[in-house]
Structure formats: structure tokens, C-alpha cells
N, C-alpha and C positions, 0 to 999 in steps of 0.2 A: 536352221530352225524354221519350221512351215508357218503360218501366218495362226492355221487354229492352234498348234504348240504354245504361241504368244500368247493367245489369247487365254487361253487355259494357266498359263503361267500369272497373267494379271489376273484373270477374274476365277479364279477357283472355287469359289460358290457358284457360280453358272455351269458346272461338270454335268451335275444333274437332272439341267435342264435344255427342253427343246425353245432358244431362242425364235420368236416368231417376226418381230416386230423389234426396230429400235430409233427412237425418235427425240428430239428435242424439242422444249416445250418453253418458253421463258429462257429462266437461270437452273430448268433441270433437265436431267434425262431420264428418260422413261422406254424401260424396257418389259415385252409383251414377251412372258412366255409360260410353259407350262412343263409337268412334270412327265422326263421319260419313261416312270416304272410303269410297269403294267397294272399295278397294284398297291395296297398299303397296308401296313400293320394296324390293327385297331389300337386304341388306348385304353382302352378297358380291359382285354382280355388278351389281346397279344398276338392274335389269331388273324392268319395274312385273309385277305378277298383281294377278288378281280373284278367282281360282280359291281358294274358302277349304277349309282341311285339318279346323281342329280351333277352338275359343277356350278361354278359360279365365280364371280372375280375377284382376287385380293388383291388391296395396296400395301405393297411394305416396302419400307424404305431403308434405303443400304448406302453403307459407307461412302464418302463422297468420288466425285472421277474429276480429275483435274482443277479442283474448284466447284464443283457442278452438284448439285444436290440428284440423287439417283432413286428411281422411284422403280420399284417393281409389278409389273400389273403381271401376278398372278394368274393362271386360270388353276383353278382348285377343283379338283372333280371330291364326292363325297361317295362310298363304299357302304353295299349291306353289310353287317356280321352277322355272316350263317353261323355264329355259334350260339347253342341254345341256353345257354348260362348265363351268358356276357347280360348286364343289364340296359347296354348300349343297341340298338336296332340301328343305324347307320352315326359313319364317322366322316369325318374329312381328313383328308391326307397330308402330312408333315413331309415337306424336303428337308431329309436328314445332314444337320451342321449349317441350314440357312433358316428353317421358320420354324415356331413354338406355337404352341395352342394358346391364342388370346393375340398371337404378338402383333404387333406393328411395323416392327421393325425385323432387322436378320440378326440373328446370331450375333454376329460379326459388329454390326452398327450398336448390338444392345452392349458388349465390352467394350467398345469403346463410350461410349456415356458412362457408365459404369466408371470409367477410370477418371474419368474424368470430373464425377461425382465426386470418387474416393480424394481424387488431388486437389480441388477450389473449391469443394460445394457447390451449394444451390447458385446463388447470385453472381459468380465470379464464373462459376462454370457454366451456366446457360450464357453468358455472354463470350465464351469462346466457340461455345459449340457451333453460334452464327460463323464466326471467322470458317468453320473448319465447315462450313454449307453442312452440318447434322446438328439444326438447332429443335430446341429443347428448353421447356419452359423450366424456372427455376425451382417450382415444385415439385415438378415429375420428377429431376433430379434427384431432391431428398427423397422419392416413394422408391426409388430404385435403392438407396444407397443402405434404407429400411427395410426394402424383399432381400438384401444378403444374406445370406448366411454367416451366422457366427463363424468364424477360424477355428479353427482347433485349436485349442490348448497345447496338446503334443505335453513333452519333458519339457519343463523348465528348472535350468540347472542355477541361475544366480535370477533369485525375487527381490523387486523393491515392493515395500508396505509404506502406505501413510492412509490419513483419514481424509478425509472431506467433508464438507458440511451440505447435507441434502434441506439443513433450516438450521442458518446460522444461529446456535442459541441453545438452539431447542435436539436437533437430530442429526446425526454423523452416522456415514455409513468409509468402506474400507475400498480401497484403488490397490488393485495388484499387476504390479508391471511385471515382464519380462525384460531385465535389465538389461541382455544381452541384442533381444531382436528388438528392445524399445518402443513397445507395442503392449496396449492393456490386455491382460489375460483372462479378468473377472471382476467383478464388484460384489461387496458384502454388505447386505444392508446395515449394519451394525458394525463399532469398532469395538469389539472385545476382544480377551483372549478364548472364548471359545468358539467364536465365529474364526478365526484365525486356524486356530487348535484344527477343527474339522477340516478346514478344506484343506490343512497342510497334507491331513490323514487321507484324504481320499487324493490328493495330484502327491507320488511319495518321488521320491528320485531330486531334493530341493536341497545342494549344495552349500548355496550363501544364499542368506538374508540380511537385505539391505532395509533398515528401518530409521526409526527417530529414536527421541529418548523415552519415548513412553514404556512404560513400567507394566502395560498389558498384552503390548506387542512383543515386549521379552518374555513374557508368560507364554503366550500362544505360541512361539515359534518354540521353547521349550519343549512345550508338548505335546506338539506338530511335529514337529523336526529335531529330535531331541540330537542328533548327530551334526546339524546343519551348524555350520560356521556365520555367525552374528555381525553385523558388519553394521559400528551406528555413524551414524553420516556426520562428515564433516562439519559440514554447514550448522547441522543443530549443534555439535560441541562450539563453536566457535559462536553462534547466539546465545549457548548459556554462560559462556564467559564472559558476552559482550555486558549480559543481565546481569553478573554479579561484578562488573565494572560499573555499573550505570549504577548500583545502590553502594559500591564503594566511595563514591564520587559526590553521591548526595548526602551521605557520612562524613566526608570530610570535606564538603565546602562551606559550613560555615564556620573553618578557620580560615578561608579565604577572603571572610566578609569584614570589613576593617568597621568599627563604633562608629553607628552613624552620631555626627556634629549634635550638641545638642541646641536644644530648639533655641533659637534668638528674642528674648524679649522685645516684644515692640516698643520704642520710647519717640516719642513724637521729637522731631527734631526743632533745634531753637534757629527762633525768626532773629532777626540784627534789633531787632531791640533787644531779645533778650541776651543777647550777648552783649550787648551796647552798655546794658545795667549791670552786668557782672564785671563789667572792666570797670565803670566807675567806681561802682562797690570794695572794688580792691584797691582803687586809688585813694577814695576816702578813706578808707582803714589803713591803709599802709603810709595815711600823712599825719593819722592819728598818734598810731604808734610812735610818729617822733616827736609828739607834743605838740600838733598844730590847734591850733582853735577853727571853731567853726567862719570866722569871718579870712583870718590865713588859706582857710581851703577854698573860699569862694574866690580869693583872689588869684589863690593858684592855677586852681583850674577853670577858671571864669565861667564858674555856673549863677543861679540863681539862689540866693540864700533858702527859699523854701526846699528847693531840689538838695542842697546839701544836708539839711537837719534831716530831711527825710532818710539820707543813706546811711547818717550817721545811728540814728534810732536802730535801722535794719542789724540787725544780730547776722541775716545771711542774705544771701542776694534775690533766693529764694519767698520770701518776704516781700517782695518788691515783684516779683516775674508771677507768683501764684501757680495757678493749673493754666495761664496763658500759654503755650508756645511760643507765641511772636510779641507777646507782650501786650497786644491789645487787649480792651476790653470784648468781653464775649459771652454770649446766655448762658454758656458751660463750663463758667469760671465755679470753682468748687465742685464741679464733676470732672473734670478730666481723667482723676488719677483713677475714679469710679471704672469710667470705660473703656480706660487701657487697661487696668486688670481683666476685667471681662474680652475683651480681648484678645489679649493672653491665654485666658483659661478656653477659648475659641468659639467665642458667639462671636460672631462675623453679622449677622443679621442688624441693620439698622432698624428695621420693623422693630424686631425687638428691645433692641434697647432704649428706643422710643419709649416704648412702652412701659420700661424696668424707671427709665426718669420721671416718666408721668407719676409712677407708684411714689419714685422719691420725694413728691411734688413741686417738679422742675417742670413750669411750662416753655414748651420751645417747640420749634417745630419741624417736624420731619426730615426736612431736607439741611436742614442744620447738621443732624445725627449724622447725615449720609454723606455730609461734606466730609465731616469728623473723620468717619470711618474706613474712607476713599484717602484719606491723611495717613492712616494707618498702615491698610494694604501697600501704599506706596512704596514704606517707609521700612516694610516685614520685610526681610529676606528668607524663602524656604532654605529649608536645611535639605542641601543635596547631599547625596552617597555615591563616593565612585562607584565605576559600572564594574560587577564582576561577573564572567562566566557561566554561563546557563550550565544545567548538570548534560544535557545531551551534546553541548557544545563540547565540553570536557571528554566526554567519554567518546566520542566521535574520534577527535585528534590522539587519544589513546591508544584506539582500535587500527585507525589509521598507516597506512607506512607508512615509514618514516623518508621517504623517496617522493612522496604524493600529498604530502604533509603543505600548506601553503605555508609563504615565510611568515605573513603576523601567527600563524597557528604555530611555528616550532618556536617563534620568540614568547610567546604565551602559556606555551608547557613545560619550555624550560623554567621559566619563572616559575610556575606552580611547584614544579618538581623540585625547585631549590627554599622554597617555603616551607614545603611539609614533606616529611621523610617517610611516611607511610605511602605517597602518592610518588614518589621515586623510586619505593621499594614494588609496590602494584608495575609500573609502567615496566620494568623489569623482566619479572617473571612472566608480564604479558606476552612481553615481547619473547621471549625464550619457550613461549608458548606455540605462538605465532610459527616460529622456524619448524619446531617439531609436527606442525601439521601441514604446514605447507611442500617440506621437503619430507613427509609422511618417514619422519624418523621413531618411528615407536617403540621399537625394540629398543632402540639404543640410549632413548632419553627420556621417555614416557616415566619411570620409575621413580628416575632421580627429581624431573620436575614435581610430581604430586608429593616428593616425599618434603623437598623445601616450600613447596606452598602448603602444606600440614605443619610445616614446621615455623611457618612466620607468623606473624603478629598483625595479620589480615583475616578476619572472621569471613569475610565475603568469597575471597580465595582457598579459606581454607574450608568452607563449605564444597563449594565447588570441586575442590579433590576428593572430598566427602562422597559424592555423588560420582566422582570417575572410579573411584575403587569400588562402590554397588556397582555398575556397569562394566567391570574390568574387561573381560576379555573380550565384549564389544568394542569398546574405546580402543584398546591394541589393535585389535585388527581395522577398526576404522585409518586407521594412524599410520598405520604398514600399507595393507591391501589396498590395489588399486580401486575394489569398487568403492560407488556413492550412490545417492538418491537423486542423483541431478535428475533422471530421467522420471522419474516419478515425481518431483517438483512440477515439468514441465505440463506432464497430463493434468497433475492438480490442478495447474493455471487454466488450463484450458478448458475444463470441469468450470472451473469457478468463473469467468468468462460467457461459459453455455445458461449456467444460471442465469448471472446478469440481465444478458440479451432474453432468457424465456421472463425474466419478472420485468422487463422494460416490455415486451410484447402485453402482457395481460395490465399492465396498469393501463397500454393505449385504448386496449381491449374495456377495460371496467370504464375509464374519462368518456367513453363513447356512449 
């Protein structure tokens, strides 16, 4: 192989050119040359000339060489058009498969940006382009990735359908994937079934339709596709089970919730006095009862003969202790019992009840109350309630396998399960639920399942079968056939994503 064979073999955009000059500058190289034809086509009218007007010099830059960024210095000659129609009077000339009209770069250098747009985007791919010496600002990227051209559509034989939201809330328009090449084929501004309905009519040859549960995209594919096979995803049947678990669940947990304690009256506890007087109180009376006299008791129990007639007078010990606690003397002797009821009934406020004893015309002062009160709270004990089970906590470890299940979560469902026999009978049919779509048995079990969840004593499940037989032959074949909406899930994210990032851009936009 000759040395120009090589070369022609590396540089095959140089075929149609007379190389003049080749030089290194920096980190580039830069090649002088110009075009061998004798001639060029116009662009307006198509019509060859020889007749040259002017030339002049172009930079365009091409694919890199070893590392090396490569510059092409052009000489460009410019041609009359002796044709008298053409609305052009002189053109400049195209090296055909290396330079475009406006470009900068070749052919060659514009695919590969191009690709590399289509692969990382703006920010990710302007910072490889430096690696590969064909750098490129992260904008130009997105204006290249924008001058494409849409794809063709072509036949698509299996569609996935879902909506998106163009204004959460307010405005939803339609995502139509090709499920097969997993690639968006269109958007509808609008989720209906006659935005649906049309475009099925105008793209015909659509097999399977892969959708959700919505009730207008089974309409539109009806009567779009009235032959196309229905296919409703997974994923949504196995969310509207998870939803009528999550209202089974809130149904019947409060049999799980056990009578909260009822509330504990506050009773101020007794000080050693007053215990001190209830013991005597019992000892006087109980030496009564055997016929002592009041000078017999003093000597029994070596008190003071005042102290004994006193206890003996007392009918109760209560008598003797009053609204004291501790037995001493205090400003809110004959109020006590006042504001431990209040209390009770739950003024907690000493401000206030200050204020309820002034009414009563009890002078005292403030911080008395507050001692009082501070007596109280001590003294309260809240009424706790064991912890029970959140409803998403529940319906989590339902939906759950039972393989992936943590131990306090299978020791916490078995208990529930063995509590109430409707949430054993649920965890059941779930689970027999579960196998049938995982191992996409639907011919085989689909039937039997909806016909025993119809036929229990589960309103939440027996809705739900409700809504698989309006969907029948969707739900079969979602159940059997191998397609799904995954791939249409994934664009949605990415849709939804694109929004995010443009309404984080204009809020930086508006704070400015």
C-alpha cells in the first residue's frame, strides 16, 4: 500500500481536495487547501459554472488527529450563475460530504457533536467534546440537538399511552412511546379519547396498546384501533390493589386500637401528718370501742388529754386533716377541694384560678396558687395508649413479600392477622394476587381469583374485582402478555424531570 493510498484511507474527506500547506500551530493542526473541481453547482438553481467571480478563505474544523484539534483553512472560490432565472447572481462552492452552507465545521465533525448531543446533552457533553480536542460550548450543543430532525414515525406495532402534566393541576397532555424501539413517537396536547381516537386513525397498523387504568384511553384505543389488543400495565393493577388495601386497612384498624385508660383524678397526696392523724384517729376509736375512757386513752397512748378529746369529738379523721394535704395550716384551707375539681375538669391555669378565688373572696396570693398547682401536675399521671400501627405501616408489610418482610414487621402481621379475620382473609387473596401477576398467570387464575374476591366479605376487594371485570380483557392480557408501560413510565420521569429543571431555571430568572 503507497504512502497516498494511506492517506486517502485515514483522511477521506481530503479526496477532494488539493492539499497545499500542512502545519502545526499550538495543540492544533492546520491544513491549507483548496478545491480540485473545476467548477460548482449553484444552490439555487442547480445549474454547474466555471466562470469564477472572487475566492476567499474559510476556517472549518474537523474531526480531531491523534489528540490534536484540526483546522481546515479553506480557499473557497465564488462562481457567476449564467442562469437567467436563478434569483442568485454569484455562489460559493460546497466540497461535497466535507462543507455546508453557513457551517463551521465538516460534515464529519457536525456528527459527531451531534452524537454526542443526542448521548450527555449540553453540560456533560461540551465537557467531553474538550477530551476528544472537538470542543463545543454547552449551548451550541442544545441548538444542534433542536436543528434535527424529527424521526420518522414509520409502523408502530406495540404503543405505550400515558398522560403527563404540561400544569400540574390544571393541564395534561398524552406521551406515545414505541414500546418496541423505546423511543417517543409523539405528543398530544390533550388526554382524551378523541385526541387518542384520531391519531390512532391517521398512524393504522397498531397491534398492542399498552395503557393505564384510565377509562378514556380505553375509549380512544377502541375507536382508534378497534382490532388492537389492550394491554393495561402491571404496575397500575398492582397500585389499585395496593389503594384498596390502604382503605381496607383504615376500615379495620380501629379494632386494633385497644380503650384508651380512663382519665386519673388528681388527688393531692397526704403529707405524715396527715397520715399521722388517721392512725391515731383509728387508735382512739378502736380503744373506744372497748370501753376505754378518755383519761385510759391518754395513758395508753401517752398523749395529751386535749389531743385525745379532740380525736374522740372527730366522727372522721377527715375532720381533723380538712382540705390540708399535709396537715398544716394554709390560706386554701376550704378551697382545696374547689381547685382540684377545677382541675380535673382541666384549667391548669393558676392565673386563673387566682382569679375564680378572688371571685370567691379568698385573698391569697398568686404564687401560692402556683405552688398549689405545680402539687397537682406532679401528682397527675397522663393516660397513655399503647402504640398501634400507622395504616401505611400496615398496608406496606401487606403488599410487601413475605421474603423482604423485616422480622418486627412478620412478627406484627402475624399478630394483626390473628386479631381480626378479615385482615387474614385480605392478606390472602392479596397474596394469591401477587403470584398471579408476577408469574403473569392469567389465563389460568385470573377468573377464579376475582370470582372469590366477589365472593368475600371484603367490600374494598370486592370493588376492586368490580373494576377488573369493566376492564376484562385488558387486565387478561396485561396478566399473560409479556408487554408493560415500563418504558413509557421512564419518558414520563424524564418529562417530568425536564419540567422541574425549566421551572427551577425561571424562578432564578424571575429572583433576579
Amino acid at each position: 500500500m503507497s504512502v497516498t493510498d494511506l492517506l486517502v484511507m485515514l483522511f477521506p474527506q481530503f479526496a477532494l481536495l488539493h492539499v497545499e500547506l500542512v502545519r502545526s500551530v499550538g495543540r492544533s493542526v492546520r491544513v491549507h487547501a483548496r478545491g480540485r473541481a473545476s467548477g460548482a453547482t449553484c444552490a439555487g438553481c442547480g445549474a454547474w459554472s466555471e466562470r469564477a467571480h472572487s475566492s476567499y478563505e474559510r476556517l472549518v474544523g474537523d474531526t480531531a488527529v491523534c489528540g490534536q484539534e484540526l483546522v481546515l483553512h479553506l480557499r473557497v472560490r465564488r462562481f457567476f450563475c449564467d442562469n437567467a432565472e436563478c434569483g442568485k447572481r454569484t455562489f460559493a462552492e460546497q466540497i461535497p460530504g466535507l462543507t455546508f452552507r453557513y457551517g463551521r465545521c465538516t460534515v464529519g465533525l457536525r456528527r459527531v457533536r451531534e452524537a454526542v448531543a443526542l448521548a450527555l446533552g449540553g453540560r456533560a457533553g461540551a465537557r467531553l467534546t474538550e477530551h476528544l480536542a472537538v470542543g463545543i460550548g454547552r449551548d451550541a450543543l442544545i441548538r444542534l440537538i433542536r436543528a434535527l430532525p424529527d424521526p420518522l414515525t414509520g409502523q408502530v406495532r406495540v404503543l405505550g399511552v400515558d398522560d403527563f402534566a404540561l400544569r400540574k393541576g390544571h393541564h395534561y397532555g398524552t406521551v406515545l412511546i414505541d414500546i418496541q424501539g423505546r423511543r417517543p413517537v409523539d405528543v398530544l396536547p390533550e388526554r382524551s379519547a378523541d385526541a387518542l381516537a384520531a391519531w390512532l386513525t391517521a398512524h393504522p397498523g397498531v397491534g398492542v396498546i399498552c395503557r393505564d387504568r384510565a377509562s378514556y384511553y380505553a375509549e380512544g384505543a377502541d375507536r382508534g384501533a378497534g382490532t388492537a389488543t389492550q394491554v393495561a400495565d402491571r404496575f397500575h393493577l398492582w397500585q389499585n390493589l395496593g389503594q384498596a388495601a390502604e382503605r381496607l386497612v383504615a376500615r379495620l384498624r380501629p379494632q386494633w386500637v385497644p380503650p384508651a385508660p380512663a382519665k386519673q383524678k388528681v388527688v393531692l397526696p397526704e403529707g405524715p401528718r396527715a397520715r399521722r392523724t388517721r392512725e391515731r384517729h383509728a387508735l382512739v376509736h378502736a380503744l373506744m370501742a372497748k370501753g376505754m375512757g378518755p383519761s385510759q386513752i391518754v395513758a395508753e397512748l401517752a398523749l395529751d388529754p386535749k389531743t385525745v378529746r379532740k380525736f374522740m369529738r372527730a366522727a372522721t379523721p377527715e375532720e381533723l386533716i380538712g382540705d390540708r394535704p399535709t396537715g398544716r395550716q394554709s390560706s386554701l384551707d376550704g378551697h382545696a377541694a374547689y381547685l382540684i375539681a377545677r382541675f380535673n375538669e382541666g384549667c391548669h391555669s393558676a392565673e386563673r384560678l387566682h382569679r375564680e378565688l378572688a371571685e370567691r373572696g379568698l385573698t391569697v396570693s398568686e404564687r401560692t396558687v402556683r405552688r398549689f398547682v405545680h402539687r397537682l401536675r406532679d401528682n397527675a399521671k397522663p393516660a397513655t395508649r399503647p402504640p398501634v400501627p400507622k395504616i401505611r405501616e400496615v398496608t406496606r408489610l401487606i403488599l410487601t413479600h413475605p421474603d423482604n418482610r423485616p422480622e418486627a414487621g412478620r412478627v406484627l402481621l402475624k399478630e394483626l392477622r390473628g386479631r381480626c379475620r378479615e385482615l387474614d382473609d385480605a392478606c390472602d387473596l392479596i397474596a394469591r394476587f401477587a403470584t398471579v401477576l408476577v408469574n403473569r398467570r392469567g389465563h389460568e387464575d385470573l377468573e377464579q381469583w376475582t370470582a372469590d374476591a366477589e365472593a368475600s366479605h371484603l367490600p374494598e376487594l370486592r370493588g376492586f374485582a368490580t373494576g377488573l371485570r369493566r376492564d376484562w380483557d385488558a387486565v387478561l392480557a396485561g396478566l399473560t402478555l409479556r408487554w408493560n408501560s415500563g418504558a413509557v413510565e421512564g419518558h414520563n420521569n424524564k418529562i417530568i424531570l425536564w419540567n422541574q429543571r425549566c421551572q427551577a431555571v425561571c424562578l432564578c430568572i424571575t429572583s433576579r
